[in-house]
N, C-alpha and C positions, 0 to 999 in steps of 0.2 A: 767586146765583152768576154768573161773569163767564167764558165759554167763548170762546178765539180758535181762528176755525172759515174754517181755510188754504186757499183755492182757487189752484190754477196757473195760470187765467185771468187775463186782461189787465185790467186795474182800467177802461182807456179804449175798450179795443177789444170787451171783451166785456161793457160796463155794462150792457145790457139782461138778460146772463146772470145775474149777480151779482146785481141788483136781483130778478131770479125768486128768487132763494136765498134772500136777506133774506126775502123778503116767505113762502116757505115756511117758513125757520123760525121768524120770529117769529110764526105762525099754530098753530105745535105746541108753541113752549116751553112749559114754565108758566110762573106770576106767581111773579117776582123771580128769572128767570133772562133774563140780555141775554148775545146771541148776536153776536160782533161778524164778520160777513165781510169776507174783503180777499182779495186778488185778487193780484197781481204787478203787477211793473211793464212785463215785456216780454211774462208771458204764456205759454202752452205750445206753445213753436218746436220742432215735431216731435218731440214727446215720446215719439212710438211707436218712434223710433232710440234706443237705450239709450246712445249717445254723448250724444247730447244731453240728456236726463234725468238722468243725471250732471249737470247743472248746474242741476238743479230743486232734485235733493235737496238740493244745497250751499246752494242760497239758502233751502230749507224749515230746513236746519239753522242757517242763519245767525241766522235767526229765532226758532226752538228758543234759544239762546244766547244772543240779546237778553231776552228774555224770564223769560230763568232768572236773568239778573242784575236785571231791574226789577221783578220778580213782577206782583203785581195779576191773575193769572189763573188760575182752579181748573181748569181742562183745556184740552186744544190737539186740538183737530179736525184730524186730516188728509182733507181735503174731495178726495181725488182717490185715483181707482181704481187706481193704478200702487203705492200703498202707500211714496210719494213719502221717504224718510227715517225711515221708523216704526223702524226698529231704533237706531238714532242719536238722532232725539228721546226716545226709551225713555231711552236710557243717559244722555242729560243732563239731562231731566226729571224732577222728581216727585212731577209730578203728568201724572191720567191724561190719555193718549194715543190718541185713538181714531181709526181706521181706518174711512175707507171700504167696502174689499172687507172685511176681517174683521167688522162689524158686519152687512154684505149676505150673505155666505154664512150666517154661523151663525145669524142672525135666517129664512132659507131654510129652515135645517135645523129648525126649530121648527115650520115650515108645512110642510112636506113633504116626501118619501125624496130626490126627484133636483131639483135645480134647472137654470138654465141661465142664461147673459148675452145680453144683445142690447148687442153693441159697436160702434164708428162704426168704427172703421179695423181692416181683416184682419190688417197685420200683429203687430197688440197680442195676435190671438188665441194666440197661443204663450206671449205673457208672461203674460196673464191664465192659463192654464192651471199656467204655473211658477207663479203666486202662490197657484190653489186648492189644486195639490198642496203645495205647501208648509205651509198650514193643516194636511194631512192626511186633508181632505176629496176628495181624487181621486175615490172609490166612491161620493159623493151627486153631482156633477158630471155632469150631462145631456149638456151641449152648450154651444159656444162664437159665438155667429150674429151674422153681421157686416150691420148693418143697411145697408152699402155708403156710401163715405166720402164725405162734400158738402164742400167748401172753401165757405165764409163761413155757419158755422153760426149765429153771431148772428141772421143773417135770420128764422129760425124763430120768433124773439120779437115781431117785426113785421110780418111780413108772410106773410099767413093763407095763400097759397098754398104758399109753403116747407114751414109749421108741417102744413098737408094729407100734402105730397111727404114729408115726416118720418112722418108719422103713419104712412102706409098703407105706408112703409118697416118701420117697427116692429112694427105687426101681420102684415109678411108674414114677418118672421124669428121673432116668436112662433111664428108657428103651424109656423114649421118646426122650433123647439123641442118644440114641444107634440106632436106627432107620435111623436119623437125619445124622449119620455116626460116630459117638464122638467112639473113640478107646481108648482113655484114660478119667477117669472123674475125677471131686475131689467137694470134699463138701467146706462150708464155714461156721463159725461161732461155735457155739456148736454143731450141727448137727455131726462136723468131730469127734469131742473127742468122743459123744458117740458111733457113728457107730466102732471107732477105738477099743474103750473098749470094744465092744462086736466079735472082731475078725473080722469086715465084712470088708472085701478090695478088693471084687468084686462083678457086677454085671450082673448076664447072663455070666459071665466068660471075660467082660473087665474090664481090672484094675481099683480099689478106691483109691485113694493115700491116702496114712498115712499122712496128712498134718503137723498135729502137730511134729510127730517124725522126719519126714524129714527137719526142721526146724532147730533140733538140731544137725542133721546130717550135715544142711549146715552150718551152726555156726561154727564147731568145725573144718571144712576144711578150711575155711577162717583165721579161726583164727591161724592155721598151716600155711598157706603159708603167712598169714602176717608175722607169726615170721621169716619164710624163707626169704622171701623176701624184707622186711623192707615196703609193701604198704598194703595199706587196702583198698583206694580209691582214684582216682584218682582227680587230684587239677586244672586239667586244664580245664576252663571254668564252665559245668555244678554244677557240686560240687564245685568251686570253697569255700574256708573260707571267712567270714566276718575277715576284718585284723582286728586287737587291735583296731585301737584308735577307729573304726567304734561301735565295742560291747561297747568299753566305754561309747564314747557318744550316744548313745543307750541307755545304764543303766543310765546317766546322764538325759539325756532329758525324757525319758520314766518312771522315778523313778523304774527302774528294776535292783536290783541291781544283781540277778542274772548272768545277760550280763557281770558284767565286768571282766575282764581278767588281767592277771602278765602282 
């Protein structure tokens, strides 16, 4: 099977990042599954402003669109914890679609009552709490702890000091989850890839989920019981498709020609 696995990061700016993600999931796939990572081209320009993430999801969907016209790929990984376009690639995809946060929480809820996040930027902790409650999951929800925001996180992949200053950042928002009562935790953003590559998947002895590998994990099961079962996603209401002539005129009125469809 052939999984494109979406990251917001910068293909040039954040290669050290990307290259941890490769090298993570190709170490969990299994044999005859290629996991392809790509990155963006400009990257995530303050994506915790929801003005400007507006212009992630559009490019996440643009690619959604390219993709549904050239096929060749049995799932679309949304590799970023903001749940960057997942209702929009639903509706134009289908085949499955897999989430970040939705795979992290309820894979949480499997390992234990309450879980929590360790996130790089404060002000995402509100959106991240819009997005647990939105699952429905609000009442397993521990706590939201911001491992306090560093400008040039790449560093963390080079240079052992950083990736220290990161580390003993993460363990000290653990533990102020773990306090809190969080029984399961999980990182968000690059923070997950380096703690993953350096072996750490706990702390004080509660679980750190492997965010990225489990990603591919959940890809690759979806994409099984799609072929089992002939569904990926269901059509009734929420997800429902944009019909034909609607993407037409769409790409008509909108000069997108992307939208139009057979």
């Amino acid at each position: 099977m052939k999984i494109w696995y979406q990251l917001i990061s910068s293909e040039t700016a954040m290669s050290d990042f990307l290259s941890s993600v490769r090298e993570l999931c190709g170490a969990v796939a299994a044999p005859g599954t290629e996991v392809e990572v790509h990155g963006t081209p400009h990257g995530a320009l303050g994506d915790h402003f929801r003005v400007v993430w507006h212009y992630d999801v559009r490019e996440f969907v643009e690619t959604g669109l390219r993709l549904r016209r050239e096929g060749g790929y049995d799932a679309f990984v949304i590799a970023n914890s903001l749940d960057t376009g997942l209702v929009e690639l639903r509706e134009i995809l289908d085949i499955p679609v897999i989430s970040f946060m939705e795979v992290c929480c309820f894979t949480a809820c499997t390992m234990g009552e309450r879980f929590s996040l360790l996130v790089q930027h404060p002000k995402m902790v509100s959106r991240y709490r819009e997005i647990v409650t939105g699952y429905g999951l609000a009442s397993r929800l521990c706590s939201i702890e911001s491992i306090g925001y560093a400008p040039g996180s790449q560093a963390m992949f080079s240079q052992e000091d950083k990736a220290r200053e990161y580390i003993a950042a993460i363990e000290e928002a653990g533990r102020r989850a773990i306090e809190k009562g969080a029984e399961v935790l999980f990182l968000t953003g690059s923070t997950a890839a380096m703690a993953a590559r350096r072996g750490i998947f706990a702390i004080d002895g509660v679980p750190l989920l492997h965010s990225y590998g489990l990603l591919v994990k959940a890809a690759e099961s979806a994409v099984t019981m799609h072929r089992v079962t002939g569904h990926a996603v269901s059509r009734r209401n929420y997800y429902q498709a944009p019909p034909k002539e609607l993407m037409n005129r769409v790409a008509e009125v909108r000069g997108l020609p992307m939208f139009r469809t057979g």
